[in-house]
C-alpha positions as CSV (number, residue, x, y, z in Angstrom):
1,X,-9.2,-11.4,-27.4
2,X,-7.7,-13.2,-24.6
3,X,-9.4,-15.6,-22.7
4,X,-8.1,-17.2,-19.3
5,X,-8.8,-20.8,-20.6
6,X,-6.5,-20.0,-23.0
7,X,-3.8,-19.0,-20.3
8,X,-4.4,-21.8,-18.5
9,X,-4.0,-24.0,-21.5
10,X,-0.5,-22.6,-22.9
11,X,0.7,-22.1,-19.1
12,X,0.8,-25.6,-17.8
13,X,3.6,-24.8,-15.3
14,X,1.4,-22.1,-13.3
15,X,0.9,-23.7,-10.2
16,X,-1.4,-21.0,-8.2
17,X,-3.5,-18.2,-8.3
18,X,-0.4,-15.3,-7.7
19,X,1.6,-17.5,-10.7
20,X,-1.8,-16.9,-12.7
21,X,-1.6,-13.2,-12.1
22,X,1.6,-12.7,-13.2
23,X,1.1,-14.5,-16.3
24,X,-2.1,-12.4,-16.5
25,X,-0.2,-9.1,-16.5
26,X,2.9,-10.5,-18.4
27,X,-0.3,-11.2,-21.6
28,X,-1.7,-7.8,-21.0
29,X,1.0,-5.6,-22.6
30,X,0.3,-7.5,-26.0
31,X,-3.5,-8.3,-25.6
32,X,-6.0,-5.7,-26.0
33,X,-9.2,-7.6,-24.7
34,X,-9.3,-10.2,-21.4
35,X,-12.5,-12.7,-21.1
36,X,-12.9,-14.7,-17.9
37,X,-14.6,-18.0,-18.8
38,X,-13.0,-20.3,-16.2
39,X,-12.6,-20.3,-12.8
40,X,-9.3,-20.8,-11.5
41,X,-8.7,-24.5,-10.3
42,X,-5.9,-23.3,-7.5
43,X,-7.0,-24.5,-3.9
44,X,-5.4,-20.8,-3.3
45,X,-8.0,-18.9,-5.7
46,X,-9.3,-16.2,-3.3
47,X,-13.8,-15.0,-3.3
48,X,-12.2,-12.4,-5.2
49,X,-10.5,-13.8,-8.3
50,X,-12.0,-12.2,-10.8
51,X,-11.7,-8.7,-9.5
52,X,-7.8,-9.7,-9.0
53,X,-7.6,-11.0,-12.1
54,X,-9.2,-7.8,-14.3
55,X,-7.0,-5.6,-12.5
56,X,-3.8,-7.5,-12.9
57,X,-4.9,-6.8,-16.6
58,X,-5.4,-3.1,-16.9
């Protein structure tokens, strides 16, 4: 399982929310499951993060 903390923690260089969506989808074609248990510190995280983010994984 994949969980965003963990993207966050092994991506230090992702600076924004569109960065963390392409990391997002890069992840999904070897990881099976995606948990959100963060919110995304980015002054640039939109209301609707975690829709954006489940879709830029399936």
């Amino acid at each position: 399982m994949l969980y965003l903390s963990e993207i966050m923690m092994q991506h230090p260089e992702v600076e924004n929310f569109e960065q963390l969506l392409s990391v997002v989808k890069e992840r999904s074609k070897t990881e099976v499951f995606f948990r959100i248990d963060v919110k995304p510190p980015f002054a640039d995280t939109p209301e609707n993060w975690e829709d954006r983010l489940e879709a830029a994984f399936t």
